[in-house]
C-alpha positions as CSV (number, residue, x, y, z in Angstrom):
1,X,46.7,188.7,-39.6
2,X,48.1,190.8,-42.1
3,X,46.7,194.4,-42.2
4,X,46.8,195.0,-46.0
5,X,44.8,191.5,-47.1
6,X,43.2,192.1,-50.6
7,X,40.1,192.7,-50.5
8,X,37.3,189.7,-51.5
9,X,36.8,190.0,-55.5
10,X,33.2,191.6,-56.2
11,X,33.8,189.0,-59.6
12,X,36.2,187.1,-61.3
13,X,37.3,186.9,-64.6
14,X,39.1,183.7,-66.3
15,X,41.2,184.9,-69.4
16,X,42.6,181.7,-71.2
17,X,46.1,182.5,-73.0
18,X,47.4,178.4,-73.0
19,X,46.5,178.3,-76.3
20,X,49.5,177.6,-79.0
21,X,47.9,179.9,-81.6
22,X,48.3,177.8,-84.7
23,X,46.0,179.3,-86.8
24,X,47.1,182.5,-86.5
25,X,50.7,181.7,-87.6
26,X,52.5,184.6,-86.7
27,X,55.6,184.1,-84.1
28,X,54.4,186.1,-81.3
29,X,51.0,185.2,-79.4
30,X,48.5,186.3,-81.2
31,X,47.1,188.1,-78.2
32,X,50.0,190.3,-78.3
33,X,49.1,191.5,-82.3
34,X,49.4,194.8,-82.6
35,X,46.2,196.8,-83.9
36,X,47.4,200.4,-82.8
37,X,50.2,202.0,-81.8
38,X,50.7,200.4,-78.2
39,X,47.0,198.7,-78.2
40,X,47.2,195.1,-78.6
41,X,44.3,192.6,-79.6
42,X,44.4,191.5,-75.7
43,X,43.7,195.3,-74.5
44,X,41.0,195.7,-76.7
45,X,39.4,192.4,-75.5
46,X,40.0,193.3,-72.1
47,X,38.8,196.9,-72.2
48,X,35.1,195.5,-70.9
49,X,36.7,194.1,-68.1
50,X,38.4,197.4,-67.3
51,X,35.2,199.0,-67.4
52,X,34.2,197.0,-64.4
53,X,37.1,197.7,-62.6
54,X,36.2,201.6,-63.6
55,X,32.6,201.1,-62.3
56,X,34.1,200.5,-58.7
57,X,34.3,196.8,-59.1
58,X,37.1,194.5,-57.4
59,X,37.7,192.5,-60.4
60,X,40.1,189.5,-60.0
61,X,41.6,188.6,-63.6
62,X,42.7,184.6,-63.2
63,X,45.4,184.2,-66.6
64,X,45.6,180.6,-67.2
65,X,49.1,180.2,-69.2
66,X,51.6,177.9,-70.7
67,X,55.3,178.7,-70.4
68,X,54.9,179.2,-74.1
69,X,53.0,182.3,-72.6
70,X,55.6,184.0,-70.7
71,X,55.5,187.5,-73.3
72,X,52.3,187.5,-72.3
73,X,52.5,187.5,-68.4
74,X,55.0,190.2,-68.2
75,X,52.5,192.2,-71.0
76,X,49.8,192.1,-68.8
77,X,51.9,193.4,-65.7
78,X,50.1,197.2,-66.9
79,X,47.2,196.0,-65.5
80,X,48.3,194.9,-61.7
81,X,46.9,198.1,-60.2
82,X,43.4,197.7,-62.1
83,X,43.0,194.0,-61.3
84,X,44.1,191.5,-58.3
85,X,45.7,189.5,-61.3
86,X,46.3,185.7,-60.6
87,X,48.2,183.1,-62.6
88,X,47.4,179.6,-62.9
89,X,49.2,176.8,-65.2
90,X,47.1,175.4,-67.6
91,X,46.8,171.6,-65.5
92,X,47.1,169.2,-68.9
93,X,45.5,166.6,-67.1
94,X,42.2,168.7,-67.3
95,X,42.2,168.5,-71.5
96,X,44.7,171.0,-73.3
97,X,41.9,172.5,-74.9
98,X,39.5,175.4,-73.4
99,X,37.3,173.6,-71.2
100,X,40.6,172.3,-69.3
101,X,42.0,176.0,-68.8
102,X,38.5,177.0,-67.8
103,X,38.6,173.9,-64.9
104,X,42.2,175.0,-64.4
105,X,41.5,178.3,-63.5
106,X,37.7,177.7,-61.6
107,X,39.2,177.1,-57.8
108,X,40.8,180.8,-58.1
109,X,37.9,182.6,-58.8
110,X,35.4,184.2,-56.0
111,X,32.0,185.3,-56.8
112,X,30.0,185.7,-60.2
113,X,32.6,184.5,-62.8
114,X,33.2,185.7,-66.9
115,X,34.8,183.9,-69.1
116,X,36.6,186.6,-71.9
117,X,38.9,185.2,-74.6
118,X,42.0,187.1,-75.4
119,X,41.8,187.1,-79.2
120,X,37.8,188.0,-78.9
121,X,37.0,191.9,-79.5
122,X,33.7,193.2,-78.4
123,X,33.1,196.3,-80.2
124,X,30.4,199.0,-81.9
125,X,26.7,199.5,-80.5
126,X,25.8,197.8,-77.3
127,X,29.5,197.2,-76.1
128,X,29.8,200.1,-74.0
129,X,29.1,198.5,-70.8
130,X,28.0,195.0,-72.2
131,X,29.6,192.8,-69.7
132,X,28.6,194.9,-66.5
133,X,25.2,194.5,-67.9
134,X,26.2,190.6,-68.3
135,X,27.2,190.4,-65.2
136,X,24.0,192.0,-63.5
137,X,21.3,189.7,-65.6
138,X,22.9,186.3,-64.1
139,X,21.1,187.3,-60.9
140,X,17.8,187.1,-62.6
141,X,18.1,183.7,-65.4
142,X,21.8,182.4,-63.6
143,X,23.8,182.6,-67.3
144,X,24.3,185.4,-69.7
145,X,26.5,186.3,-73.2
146,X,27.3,189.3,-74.7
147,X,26.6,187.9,-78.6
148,X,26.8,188.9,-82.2
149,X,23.9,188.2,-84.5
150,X,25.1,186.3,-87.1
151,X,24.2,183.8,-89.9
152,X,27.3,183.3,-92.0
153,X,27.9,179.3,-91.8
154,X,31.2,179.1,-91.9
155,X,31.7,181.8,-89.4
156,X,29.3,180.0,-87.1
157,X,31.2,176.7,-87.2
158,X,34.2,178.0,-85.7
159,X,32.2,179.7,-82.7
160,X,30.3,179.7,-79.7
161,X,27.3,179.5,-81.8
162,X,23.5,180.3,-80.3
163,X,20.3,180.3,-81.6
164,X,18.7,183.7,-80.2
165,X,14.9,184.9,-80.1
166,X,13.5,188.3,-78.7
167,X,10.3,188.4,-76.7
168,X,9.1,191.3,-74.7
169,X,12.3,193.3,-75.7
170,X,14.8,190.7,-73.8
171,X,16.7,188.4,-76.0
172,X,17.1,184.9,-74.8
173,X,19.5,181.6,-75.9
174,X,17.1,178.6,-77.2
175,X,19.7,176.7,-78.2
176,X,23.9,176.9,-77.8
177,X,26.6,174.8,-79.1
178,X,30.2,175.2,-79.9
179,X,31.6,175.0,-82.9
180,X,28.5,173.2,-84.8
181,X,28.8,170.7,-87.5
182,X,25.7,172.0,-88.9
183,X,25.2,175.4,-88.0
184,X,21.8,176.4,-89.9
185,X,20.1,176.4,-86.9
186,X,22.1,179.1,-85.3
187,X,21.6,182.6,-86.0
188,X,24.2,184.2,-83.5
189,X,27.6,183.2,-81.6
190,X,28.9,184.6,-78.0
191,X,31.9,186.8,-77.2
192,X,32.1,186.7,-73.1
193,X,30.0,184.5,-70.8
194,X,29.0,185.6,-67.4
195,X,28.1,182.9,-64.7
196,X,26.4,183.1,-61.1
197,X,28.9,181.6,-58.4
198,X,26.5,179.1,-57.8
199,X,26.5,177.8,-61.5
200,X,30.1,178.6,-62.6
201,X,30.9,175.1,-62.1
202,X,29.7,174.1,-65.3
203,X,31.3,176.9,-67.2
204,X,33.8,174.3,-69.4
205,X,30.4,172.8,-70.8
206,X,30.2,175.4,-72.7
207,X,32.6,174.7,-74.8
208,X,33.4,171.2,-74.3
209,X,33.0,168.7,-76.1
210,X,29.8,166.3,-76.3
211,X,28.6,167.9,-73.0
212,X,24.9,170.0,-73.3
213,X,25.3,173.8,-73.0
214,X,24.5,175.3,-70.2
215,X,23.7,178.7,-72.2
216,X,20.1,177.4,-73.1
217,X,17.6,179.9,-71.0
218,X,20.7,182.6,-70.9
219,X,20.2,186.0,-71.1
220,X,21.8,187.2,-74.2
221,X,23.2,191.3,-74.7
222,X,23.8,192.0,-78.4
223,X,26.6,193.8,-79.7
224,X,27.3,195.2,-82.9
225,X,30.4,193.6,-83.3
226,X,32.4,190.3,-82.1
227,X,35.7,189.9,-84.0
228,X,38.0,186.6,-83.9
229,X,41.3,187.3,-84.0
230,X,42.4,183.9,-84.7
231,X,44.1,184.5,-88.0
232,X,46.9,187.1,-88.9
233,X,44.2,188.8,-91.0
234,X,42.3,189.6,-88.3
């Protein structure tokens, strides 16, 4: 047996990066966009995954990419001594779209899993720590997000919207769908999902297609500030 084995991930991570980007409409990933010198939109969105790996964490980061991604895999190489970093093909027989990079990157990941998207930004009050603190409330309701309130409609049909009510100072997911037709009902969206081990399996229904969210019952952490980088704008 070989002496220096990595040790077992305490979690797992899946960062999706297969994604052509269209919207955005810049030539480089949009991942990659610049937002300070040497700070990309990717390190920002992966600074709460960091801070696990700061917290004493063995954080496995599985990168589900295209070879339309390859700028991106040799970016991320600064990261190899913080994370046990794995790379999976996105498997197009799963769907192209985010439930199939999700499913493609599932059989790589060991314990609790969070999913973090790599042009979502977590930021201002309550991020500090936000998906540690994910992370530990699956092992009392089995899902959690780290959301945004939020009630602009159009904003709320392009996301990971969630209706969200307080009670007894913990904040709880009624109701979650993605990307709503009508979205009047929702009053918040998500910005990383955490899963138990046990339940990750039905992490691409949340946002596939047709399928019922698992996030109703989550545990949801709210955060200032949840920016999609999905256009040049930013």
């Amino acid at each position: 047996m070989h002496s220096s084995s990595a040790p077992v991930p305490d979690v797992s991570i899946i960062l999706p990066c297969a994604g052509f980007g269209t919207r955005f409409g810049a030539i480089y990933a949009k991942e990659l966009h610049c937002l300070a010198p040497g700070v990309t939109v990717l390190d920002r969105s992966l600074a709460p995954v960091v801070e696990l790996a700061e917290s004493g964490l063995t954080v496995r980061l599985v990168v589900v990419f295209g070879t339309h991604k390859l700028d991106t895999v040799s970016y991320l190489a600064r990261y190899a001594e913080i994370f046990q970093l794995v790379f999976v093909y996105q498997d197009q027989a799963l769907e192209p779209d985010l439930d199939g990079a999700i499913r493609s990157a599932l059989p790589m990941t060991h314990g609790p899993v969070a999913l973090v998207l790599p042009d979502i930004v977590v930021s201002g009050a309550g991020s500090a720590g936000s998906l540690l603190a994910a992370l530990r409330q699956t092992g009392v309701a089995g899902w959690s997000v780290v959301a945004a309130e939020e009630r602009d409609p159009d904003i709320l049909r392009h996301m990971g919207a969630l209706a969200v009510e307080e009670r007894d100072g913990v904040v709880t997911v009624g109701e979650a769908t993605d990307k709503p037709a009508e979205p009047s009902r929702f009053n918040a969206f998500w910005g990383m999902v955490a899963v138990t081990e046990e339940e990750a399996h039905r992490l691409p229904d949340v946002v596939g297609k047709g399928a019922d969210s698992p996030l109703a019952g989550a545990v949801a952490l709210l955060v200032e500030r949840i920016v999609n980088y999905n256009t040049a704008a930013g």
